[in-house]
N, CA, C and O atoms as a GROMACS GRO file, in nm:
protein
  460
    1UNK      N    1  12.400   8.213   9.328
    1UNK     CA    2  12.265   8.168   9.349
    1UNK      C    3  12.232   8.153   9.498
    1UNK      O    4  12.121   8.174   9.546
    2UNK      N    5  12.349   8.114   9.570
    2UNK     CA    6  12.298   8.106   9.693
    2UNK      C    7  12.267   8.221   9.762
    2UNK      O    8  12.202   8.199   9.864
    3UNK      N    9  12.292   8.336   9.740
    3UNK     CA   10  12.286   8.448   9.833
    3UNK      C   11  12.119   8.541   9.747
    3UNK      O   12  12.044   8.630   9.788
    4UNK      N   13  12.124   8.472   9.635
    4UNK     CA   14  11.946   8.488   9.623
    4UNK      C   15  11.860   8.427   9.665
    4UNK      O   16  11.743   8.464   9.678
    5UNK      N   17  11.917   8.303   9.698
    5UNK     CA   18  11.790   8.203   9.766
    5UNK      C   19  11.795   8.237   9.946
    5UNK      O   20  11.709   8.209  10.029
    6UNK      N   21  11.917   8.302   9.965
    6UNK     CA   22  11.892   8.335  10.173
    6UNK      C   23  11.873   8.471  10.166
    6UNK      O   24  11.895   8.544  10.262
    7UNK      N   25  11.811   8.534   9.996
    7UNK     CA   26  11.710   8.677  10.020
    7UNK      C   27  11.585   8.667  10.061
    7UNK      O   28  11.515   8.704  10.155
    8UNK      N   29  11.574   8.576   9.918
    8UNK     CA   30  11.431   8.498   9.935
    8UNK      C   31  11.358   8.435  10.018
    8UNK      O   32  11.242   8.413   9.982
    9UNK      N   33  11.401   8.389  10.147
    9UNK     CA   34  11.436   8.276  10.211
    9UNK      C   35  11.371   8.389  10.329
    9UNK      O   36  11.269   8.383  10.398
   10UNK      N   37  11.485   8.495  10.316
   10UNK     CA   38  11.488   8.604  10.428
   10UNK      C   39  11.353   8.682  10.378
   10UNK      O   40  11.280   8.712  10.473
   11UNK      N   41  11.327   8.702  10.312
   11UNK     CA   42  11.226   8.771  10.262
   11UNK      C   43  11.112   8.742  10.320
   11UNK      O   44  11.063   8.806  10.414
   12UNK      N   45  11.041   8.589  10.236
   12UNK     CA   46  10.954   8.546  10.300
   12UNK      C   47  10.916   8.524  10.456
   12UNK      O   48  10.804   8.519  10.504
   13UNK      N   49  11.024   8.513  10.511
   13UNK     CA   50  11.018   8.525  10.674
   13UNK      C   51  10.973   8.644  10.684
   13UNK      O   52  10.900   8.645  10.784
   14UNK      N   53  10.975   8.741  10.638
   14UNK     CA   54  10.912   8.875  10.704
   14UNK      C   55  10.786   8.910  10.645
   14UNK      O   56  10.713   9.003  10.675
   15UNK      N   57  10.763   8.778  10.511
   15UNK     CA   58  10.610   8.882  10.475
   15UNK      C   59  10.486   8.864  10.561
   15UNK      O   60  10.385   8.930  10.539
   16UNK      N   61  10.494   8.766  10.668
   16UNK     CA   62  10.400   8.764  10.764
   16UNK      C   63  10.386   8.884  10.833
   16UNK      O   64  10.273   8.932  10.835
   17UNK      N   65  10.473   8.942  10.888
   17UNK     CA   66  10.522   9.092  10.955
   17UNK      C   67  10.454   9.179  10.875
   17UNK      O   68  10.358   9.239  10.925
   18UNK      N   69  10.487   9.202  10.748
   18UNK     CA   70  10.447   9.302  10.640
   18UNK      C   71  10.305   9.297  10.629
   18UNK      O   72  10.228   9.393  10.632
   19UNK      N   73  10.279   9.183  10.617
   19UNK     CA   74  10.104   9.175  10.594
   19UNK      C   75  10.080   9.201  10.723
   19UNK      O   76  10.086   9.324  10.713
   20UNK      N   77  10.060   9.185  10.825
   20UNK     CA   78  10.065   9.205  10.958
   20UNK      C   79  10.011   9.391  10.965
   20UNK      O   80   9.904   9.449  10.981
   21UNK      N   81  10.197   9.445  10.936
   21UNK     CA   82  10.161   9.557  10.958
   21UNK      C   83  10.084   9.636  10.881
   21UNK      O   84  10.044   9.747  10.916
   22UNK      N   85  10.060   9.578  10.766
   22UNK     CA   86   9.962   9.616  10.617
   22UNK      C   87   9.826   9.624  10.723
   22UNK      O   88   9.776   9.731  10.760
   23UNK      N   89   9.783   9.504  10.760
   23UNK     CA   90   9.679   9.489  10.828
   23UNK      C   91   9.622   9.612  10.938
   23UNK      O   92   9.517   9.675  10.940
   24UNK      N   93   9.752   9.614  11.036
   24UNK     CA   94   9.709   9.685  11.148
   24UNK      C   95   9.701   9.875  11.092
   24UNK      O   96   9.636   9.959  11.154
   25UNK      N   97   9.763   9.897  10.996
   25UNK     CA   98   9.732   9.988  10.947
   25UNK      C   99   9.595   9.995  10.875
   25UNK      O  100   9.529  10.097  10.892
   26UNK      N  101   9.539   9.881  10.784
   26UNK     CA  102   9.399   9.922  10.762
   26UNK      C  103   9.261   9.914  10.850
   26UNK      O  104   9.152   9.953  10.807
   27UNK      N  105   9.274   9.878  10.933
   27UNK     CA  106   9.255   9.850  11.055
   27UNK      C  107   9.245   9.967  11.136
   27UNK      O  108   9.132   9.975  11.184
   28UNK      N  109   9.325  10.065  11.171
   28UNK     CA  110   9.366  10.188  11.185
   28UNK      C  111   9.234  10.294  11.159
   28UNK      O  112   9.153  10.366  11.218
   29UNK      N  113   9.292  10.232  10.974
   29UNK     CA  114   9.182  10.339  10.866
   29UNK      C  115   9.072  10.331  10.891
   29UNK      O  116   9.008  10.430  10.927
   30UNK      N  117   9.018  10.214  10.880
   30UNK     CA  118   8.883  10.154  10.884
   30UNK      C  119   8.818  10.231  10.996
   30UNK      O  120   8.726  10.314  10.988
   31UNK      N  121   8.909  10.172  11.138
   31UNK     CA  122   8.777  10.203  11.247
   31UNK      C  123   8.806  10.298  11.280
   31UNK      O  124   8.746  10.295  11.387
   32UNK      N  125   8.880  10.447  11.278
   32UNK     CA  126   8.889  10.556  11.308
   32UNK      C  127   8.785  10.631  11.245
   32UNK      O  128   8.686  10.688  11.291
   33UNK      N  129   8.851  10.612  11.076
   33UNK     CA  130   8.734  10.684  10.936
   33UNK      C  131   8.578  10.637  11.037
   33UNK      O  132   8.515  10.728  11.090
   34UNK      N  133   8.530  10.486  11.054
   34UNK     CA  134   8.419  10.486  11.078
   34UNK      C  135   8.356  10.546  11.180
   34UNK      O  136   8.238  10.580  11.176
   35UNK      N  137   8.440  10.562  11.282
   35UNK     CA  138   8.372  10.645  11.395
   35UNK      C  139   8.375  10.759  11.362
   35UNK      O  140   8.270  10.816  11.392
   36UNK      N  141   8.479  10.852  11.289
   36UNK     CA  142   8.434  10.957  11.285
   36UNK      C  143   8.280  11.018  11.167
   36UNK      O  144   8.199  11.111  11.168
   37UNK      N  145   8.312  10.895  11.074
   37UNK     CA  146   8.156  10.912  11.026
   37UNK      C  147   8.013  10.920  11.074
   37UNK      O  148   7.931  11.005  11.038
   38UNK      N  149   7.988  10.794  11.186
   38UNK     CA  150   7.923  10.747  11.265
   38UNK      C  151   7.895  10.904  11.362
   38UNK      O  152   7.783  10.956  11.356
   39UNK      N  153   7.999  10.963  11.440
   39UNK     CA  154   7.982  11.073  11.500
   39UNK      C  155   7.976  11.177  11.410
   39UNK      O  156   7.998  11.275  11.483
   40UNK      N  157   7.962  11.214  11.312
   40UNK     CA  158   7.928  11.303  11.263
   40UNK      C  159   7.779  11.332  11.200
   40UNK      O  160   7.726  11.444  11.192
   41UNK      N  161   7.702  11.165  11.142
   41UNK     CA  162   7.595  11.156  11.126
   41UNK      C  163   7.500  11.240  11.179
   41UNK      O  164   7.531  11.302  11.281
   42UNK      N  165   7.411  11.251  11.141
   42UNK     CA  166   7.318  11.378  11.196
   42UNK      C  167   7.224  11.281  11.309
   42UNK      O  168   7.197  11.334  11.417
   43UNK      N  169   7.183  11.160  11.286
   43UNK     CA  170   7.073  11.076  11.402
   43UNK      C  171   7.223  11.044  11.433
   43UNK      O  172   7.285  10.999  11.336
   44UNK      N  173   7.287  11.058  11.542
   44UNK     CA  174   7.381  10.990  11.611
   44UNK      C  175   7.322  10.862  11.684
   44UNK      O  176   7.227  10.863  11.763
   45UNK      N  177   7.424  10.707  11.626
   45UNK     CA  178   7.346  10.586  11.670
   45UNK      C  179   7.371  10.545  11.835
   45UNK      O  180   7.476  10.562  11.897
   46UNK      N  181   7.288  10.506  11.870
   46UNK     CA  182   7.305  10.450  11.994
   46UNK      C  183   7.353  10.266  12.016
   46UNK      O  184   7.347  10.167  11.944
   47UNK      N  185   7.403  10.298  12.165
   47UNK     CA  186   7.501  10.199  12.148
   47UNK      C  187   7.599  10.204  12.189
   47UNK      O  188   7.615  10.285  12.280
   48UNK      N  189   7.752  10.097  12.134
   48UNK     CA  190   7.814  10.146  12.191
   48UNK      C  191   7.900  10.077  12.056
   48UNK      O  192   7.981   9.986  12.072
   49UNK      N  193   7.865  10.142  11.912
   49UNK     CA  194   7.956  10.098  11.795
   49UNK      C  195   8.027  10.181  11.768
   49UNK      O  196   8.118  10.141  11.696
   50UNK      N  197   8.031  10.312  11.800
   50UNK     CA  198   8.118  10.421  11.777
   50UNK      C  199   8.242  10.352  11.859
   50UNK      O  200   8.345  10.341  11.792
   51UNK      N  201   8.247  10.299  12.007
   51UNK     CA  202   8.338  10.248  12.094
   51UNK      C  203   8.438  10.168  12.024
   51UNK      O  204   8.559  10.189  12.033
   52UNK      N  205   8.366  10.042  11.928
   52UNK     CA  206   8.357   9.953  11.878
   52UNK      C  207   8.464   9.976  11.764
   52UNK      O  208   8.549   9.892  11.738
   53UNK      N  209   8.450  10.115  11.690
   53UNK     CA  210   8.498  10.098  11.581
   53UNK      C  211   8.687  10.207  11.643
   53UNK      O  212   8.804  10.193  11.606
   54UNK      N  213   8.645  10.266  11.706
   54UNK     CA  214   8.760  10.334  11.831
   54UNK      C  215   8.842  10.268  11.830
   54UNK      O  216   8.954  10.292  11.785
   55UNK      N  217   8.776  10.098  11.917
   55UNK     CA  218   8.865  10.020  11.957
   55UNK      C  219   8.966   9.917  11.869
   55UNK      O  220   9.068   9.856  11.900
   56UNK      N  221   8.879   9.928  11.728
   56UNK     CA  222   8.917   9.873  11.602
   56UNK      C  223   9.033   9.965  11.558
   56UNK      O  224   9.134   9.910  11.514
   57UNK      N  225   9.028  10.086  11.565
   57UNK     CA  226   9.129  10.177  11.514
   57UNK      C  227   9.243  10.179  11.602
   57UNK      O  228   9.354  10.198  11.553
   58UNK      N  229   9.225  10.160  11.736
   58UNK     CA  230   9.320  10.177  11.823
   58UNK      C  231   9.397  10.010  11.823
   58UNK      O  232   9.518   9.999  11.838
   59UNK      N  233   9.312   9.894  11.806
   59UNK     CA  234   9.349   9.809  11.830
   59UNK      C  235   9.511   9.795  11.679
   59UNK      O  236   9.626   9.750  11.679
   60UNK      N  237   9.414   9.868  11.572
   60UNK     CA  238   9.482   9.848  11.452
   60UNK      C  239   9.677   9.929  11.450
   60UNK      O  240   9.778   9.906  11.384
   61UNK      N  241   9.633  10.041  11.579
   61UNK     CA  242   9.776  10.098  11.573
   61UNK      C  243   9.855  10.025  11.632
   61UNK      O  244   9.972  10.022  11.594
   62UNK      N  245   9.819   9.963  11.718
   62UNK     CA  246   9.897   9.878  11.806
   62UNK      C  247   9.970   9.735  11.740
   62UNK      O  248  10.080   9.685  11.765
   63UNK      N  249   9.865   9.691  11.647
   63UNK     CA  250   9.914   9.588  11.560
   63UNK      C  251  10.040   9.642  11.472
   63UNK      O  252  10.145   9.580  11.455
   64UNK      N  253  10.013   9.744  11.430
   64UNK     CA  254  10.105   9.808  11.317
   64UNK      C  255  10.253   9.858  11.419
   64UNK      O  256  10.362   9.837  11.366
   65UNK      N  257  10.253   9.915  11.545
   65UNK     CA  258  10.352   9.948  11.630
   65UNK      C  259  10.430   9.831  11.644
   65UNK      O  260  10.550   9.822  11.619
   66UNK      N  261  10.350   9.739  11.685
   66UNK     CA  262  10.412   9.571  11.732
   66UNK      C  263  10.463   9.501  11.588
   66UNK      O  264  10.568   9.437  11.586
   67UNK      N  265  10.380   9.519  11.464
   67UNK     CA  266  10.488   9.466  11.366
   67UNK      C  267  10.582   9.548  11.355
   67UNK      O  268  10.694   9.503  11.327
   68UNK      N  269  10.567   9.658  11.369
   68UNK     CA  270  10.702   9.750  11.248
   68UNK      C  271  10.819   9.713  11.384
   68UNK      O  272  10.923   9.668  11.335
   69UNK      N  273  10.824   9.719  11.498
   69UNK     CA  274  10.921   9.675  11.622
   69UNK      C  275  10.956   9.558  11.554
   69UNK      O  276  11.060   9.557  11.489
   70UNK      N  277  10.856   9.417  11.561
   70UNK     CA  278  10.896   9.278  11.517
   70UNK      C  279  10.997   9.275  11.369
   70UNK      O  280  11.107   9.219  11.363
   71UNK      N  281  10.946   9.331  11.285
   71UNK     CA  282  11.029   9.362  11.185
   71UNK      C  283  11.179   9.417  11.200
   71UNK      O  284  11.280   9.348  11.193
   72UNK      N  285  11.173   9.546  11.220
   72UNK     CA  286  11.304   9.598  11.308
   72UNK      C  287  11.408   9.504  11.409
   72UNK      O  288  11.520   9.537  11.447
   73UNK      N  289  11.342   9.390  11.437
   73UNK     CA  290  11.460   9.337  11.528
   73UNK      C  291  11.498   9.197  11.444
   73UNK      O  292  11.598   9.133  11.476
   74UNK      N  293  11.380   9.141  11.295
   74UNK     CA  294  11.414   9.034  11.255
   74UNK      C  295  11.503   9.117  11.151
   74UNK      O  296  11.442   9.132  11.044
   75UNK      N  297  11.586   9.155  11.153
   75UNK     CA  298  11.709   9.225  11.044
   75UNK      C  299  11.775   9.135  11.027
   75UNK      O  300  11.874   9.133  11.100
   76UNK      N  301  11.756   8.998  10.913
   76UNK     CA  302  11.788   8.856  10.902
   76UNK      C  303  11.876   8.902  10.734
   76UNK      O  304  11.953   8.817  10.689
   77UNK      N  305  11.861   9.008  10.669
   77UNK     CA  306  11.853   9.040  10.530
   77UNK      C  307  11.946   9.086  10.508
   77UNK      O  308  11.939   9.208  10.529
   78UNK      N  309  12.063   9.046  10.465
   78UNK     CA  310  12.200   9.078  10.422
   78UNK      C  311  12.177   9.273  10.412
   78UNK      O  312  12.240   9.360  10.471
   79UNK      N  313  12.069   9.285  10.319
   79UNK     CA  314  12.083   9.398  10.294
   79UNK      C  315  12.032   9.482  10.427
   79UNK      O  316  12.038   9.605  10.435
   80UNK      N  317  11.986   9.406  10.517
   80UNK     CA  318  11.908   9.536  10.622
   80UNK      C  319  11.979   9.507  10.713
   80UNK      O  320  11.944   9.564  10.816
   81UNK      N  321  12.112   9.409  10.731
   81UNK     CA  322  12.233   9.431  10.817
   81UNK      C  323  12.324   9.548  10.779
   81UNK      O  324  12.375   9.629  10.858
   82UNK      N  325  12.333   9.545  10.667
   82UNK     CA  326  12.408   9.663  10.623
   82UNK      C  327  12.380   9.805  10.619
   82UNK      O  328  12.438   9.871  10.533
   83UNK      N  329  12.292   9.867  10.705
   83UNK     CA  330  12.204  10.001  10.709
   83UNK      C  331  12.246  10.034  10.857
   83UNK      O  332  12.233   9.964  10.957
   84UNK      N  333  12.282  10.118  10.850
   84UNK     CA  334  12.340  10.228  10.960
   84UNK      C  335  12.229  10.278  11.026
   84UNK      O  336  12.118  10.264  10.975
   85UNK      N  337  12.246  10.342  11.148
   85UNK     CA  338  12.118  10.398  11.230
   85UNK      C  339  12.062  10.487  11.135
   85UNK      O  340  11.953  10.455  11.088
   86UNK      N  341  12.116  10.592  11.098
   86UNK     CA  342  12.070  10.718  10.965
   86UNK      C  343  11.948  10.656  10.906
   86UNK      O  344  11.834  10.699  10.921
   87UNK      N  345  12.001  10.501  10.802
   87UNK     CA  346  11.918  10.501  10.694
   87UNK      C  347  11.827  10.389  10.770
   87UNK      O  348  11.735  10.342  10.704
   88UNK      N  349  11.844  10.342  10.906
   88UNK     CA  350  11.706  10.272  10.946
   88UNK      C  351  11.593  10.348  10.997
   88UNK      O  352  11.478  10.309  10.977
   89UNK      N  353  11.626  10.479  11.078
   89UNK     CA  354  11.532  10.578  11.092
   89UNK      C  355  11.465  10.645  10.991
   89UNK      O  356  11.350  10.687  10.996
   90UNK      N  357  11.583  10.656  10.855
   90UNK     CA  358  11.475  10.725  10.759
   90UNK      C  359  11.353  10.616  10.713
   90UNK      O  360  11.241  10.649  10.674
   91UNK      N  361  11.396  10.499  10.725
   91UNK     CA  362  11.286  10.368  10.656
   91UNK      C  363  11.191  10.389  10.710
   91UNK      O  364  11.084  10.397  10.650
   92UNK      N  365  11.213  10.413  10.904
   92UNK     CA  366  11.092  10.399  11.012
   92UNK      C  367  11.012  10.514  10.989
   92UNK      O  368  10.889  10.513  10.991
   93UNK      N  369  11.082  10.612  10.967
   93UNK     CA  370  10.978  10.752  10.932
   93UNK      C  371  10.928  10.746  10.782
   93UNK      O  372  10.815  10.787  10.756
   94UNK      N  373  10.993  10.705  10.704
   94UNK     CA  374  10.902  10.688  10.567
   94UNK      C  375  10.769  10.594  10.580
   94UNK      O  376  10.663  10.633  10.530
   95UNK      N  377  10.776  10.492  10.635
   95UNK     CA  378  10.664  10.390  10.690
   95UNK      C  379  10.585  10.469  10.742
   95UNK      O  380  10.481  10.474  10.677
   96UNK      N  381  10.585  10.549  10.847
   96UNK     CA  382  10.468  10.644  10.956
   96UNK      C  383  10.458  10.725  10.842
   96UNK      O  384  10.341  10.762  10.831
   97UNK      N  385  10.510  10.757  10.775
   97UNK     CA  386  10.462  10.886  10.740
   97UNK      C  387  10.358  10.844  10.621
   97UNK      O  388  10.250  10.900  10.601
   98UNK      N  389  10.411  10.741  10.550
   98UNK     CA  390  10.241  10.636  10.471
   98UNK      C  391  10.165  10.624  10.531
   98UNK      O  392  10.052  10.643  10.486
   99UNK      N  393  10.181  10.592  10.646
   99UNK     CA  394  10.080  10.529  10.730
   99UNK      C  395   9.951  10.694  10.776
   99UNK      O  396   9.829  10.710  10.771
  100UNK      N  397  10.049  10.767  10.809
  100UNK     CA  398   9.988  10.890  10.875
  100UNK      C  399   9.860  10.958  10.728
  100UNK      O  400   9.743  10.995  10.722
  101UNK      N  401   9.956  10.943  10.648
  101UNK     CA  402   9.880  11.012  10.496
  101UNK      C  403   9.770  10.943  10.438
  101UNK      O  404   9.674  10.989  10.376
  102UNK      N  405   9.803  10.810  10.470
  102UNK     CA  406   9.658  10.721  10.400
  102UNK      C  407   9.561  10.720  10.514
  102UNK      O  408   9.449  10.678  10.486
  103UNK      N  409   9.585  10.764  10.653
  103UNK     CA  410   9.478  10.805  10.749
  103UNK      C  411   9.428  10.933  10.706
  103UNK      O  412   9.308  10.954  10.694
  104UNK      N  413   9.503  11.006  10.685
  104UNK     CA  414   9.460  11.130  10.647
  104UNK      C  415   9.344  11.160  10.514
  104UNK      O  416   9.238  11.224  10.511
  105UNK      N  417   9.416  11.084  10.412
  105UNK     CA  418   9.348  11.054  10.335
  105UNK      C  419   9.179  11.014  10.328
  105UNK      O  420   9.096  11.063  10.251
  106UNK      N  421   9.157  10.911  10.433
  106UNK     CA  422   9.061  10.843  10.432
  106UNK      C  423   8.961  10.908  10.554
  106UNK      O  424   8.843  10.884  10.575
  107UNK      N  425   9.038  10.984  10.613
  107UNK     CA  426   8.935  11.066  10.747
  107UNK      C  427   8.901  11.175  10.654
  107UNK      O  428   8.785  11.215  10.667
  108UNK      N  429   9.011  11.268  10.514
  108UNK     CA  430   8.956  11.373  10.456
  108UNK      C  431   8.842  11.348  10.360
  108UNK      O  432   8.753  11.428  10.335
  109UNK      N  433   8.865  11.166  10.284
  109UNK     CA  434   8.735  11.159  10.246
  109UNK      C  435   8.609  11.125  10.341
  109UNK      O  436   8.506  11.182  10.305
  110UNK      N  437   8.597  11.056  10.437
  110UNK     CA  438   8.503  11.077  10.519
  110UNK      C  439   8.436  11.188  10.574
  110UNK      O  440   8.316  11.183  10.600
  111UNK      N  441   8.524  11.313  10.600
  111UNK     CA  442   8.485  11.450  10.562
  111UNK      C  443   8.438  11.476  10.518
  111UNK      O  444   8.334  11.532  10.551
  112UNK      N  445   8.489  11.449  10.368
  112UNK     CA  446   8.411  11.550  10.243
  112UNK      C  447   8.299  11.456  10.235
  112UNK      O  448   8.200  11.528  10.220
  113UNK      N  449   8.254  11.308  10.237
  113UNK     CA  450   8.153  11.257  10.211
  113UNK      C  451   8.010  11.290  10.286
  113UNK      O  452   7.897  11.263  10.246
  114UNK      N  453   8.051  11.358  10.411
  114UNK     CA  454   7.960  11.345  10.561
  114UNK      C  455   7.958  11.540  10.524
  114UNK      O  456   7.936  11.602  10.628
  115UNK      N  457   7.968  11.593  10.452
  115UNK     CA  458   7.933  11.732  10.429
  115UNK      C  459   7.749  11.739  10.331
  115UNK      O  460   7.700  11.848  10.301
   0.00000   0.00000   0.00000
């Protein structure tokens, strides 16, 4: 029992991180997708919300860079002590590569919507 409760224990210490980087990834989505909607619009708005939503997207990668690092160094988890360089790089590239696809995702529907 004890080595489920210092999972759990360990766990919850990182879901701040997780939501974190959950965050800075939608965040990402949000204000990239929106500017590129915004610039594609046919009355292009004036202003400076296209900037706005840029800085939202950019701000959002940076959140998501700075958790997935913070995460990576709190390796508090019996089980994520035990992972070799190999299988921590494949974790880090499986993460980007969600991350990259649900951008993709959401700029191809902004695409197809703005046609």
């Amino acid at each position: 029992m004890g080595k489920i409760s210092r999972q759990a224990k360990s766990e919850f210490r990182q879901l701040p991180l997780i939501l974190a980087k959950f965050l800075g990834g939608m965040m990402a989505v949000v204000g990239l997708s929106a500017a590129v909607f915004l610039a594609t619009r046919p009355p292009v708005p004036a202003g400076g919300i296209q900037v706005l939503f840029v800085l939202l997207g950019v701000s959002g990668i940076v959140v998501f860079i700075l958790s997935s690092r913070a995460l990576a160094k709190r390796k508090a988890d019996a089980a994520y002590e035990g992972l070799d360089a190999r299988d921590s790089v494949r974790l880090s590239v499986l993460s980007w590569m969600l991350f990259l696809v649900v951008v993709a995702l959401f700029l191809g529907i902004v695409l197809f919507l703005t046609r």
